[in-house]
C-alpha positions as CSV (number, residue, x, y, z in Angstrom):
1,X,0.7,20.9,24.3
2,X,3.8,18.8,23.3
3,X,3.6,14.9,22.6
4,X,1.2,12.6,24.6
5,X,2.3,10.0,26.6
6,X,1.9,7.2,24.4
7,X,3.0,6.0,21.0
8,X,1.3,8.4,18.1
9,X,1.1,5.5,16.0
10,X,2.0,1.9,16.7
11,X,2.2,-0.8,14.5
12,X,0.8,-4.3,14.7
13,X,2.2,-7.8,14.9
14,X,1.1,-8.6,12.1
15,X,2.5,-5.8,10.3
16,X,6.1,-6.3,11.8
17,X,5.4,-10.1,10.7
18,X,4.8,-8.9,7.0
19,X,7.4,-6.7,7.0
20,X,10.5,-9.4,8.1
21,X,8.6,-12.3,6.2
22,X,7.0,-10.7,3.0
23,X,5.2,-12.5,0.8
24,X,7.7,-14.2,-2.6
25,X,6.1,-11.9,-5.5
26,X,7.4,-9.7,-8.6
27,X,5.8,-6.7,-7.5
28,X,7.8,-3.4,-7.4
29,X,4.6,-1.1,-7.6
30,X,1.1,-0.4,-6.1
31,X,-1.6,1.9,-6.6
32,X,-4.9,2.3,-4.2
33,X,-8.1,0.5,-6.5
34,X,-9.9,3.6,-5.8
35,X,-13.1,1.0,-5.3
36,X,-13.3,2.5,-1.2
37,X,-12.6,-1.3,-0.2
38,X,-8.8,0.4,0.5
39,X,-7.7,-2.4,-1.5
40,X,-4.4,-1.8,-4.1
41,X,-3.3,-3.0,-7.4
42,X,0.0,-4.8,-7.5
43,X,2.6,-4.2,-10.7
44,X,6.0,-6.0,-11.7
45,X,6.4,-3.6,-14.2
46,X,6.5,0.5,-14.8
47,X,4.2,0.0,-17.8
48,X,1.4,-2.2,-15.7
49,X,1.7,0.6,-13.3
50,X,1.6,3.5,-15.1
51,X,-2.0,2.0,-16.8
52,X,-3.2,1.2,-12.9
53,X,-2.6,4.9,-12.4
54,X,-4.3,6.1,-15.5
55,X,-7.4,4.2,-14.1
56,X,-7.3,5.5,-10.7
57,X,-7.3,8.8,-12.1
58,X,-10.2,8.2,-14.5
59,X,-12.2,7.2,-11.5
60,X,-11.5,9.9,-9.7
C-alpha cells in the first residue's frame, strides 16, 4: 500500500532534450493517426485540425 520506492514514471533524456530544444515548426495542434504506429498529425491551424479529428474519428 502507499507509493513505491521509486519514480512512477520518469522521463527520458531525450525527452527533457526535446522539451528545452523543440523542434522550429508552426504547429499548435496534434491528433494520434489512429494507424496503431502511435504516430500523430501535426496542425498550424484549428481548421487543419479539426479535419485531422474528423478522420480519426471516421476510423474509429
Amino acid at each position: 500500500r502507499g507509493l513505491p520506492p521509486t519514480p512512477i514514471a520518469m522521463p527520458s533524456q531525450a525527452a527533457i532534450n526535446a522539451v528545452l530544444h523543440p523542434e522550429k515548426g508552426k504547429s499548435l495542434y496534434f491528433v494520434a493517426k489512429g494507424n496503431g504506429q502511435g504516430t500523430h498529425v501535426f496542425s498550424a491551424t484549428l481548421k487543419e485540425h479539426n479535419n485531422a479529428v474528423n478522420k480519426y474519428q471516421r476510423k474509429r
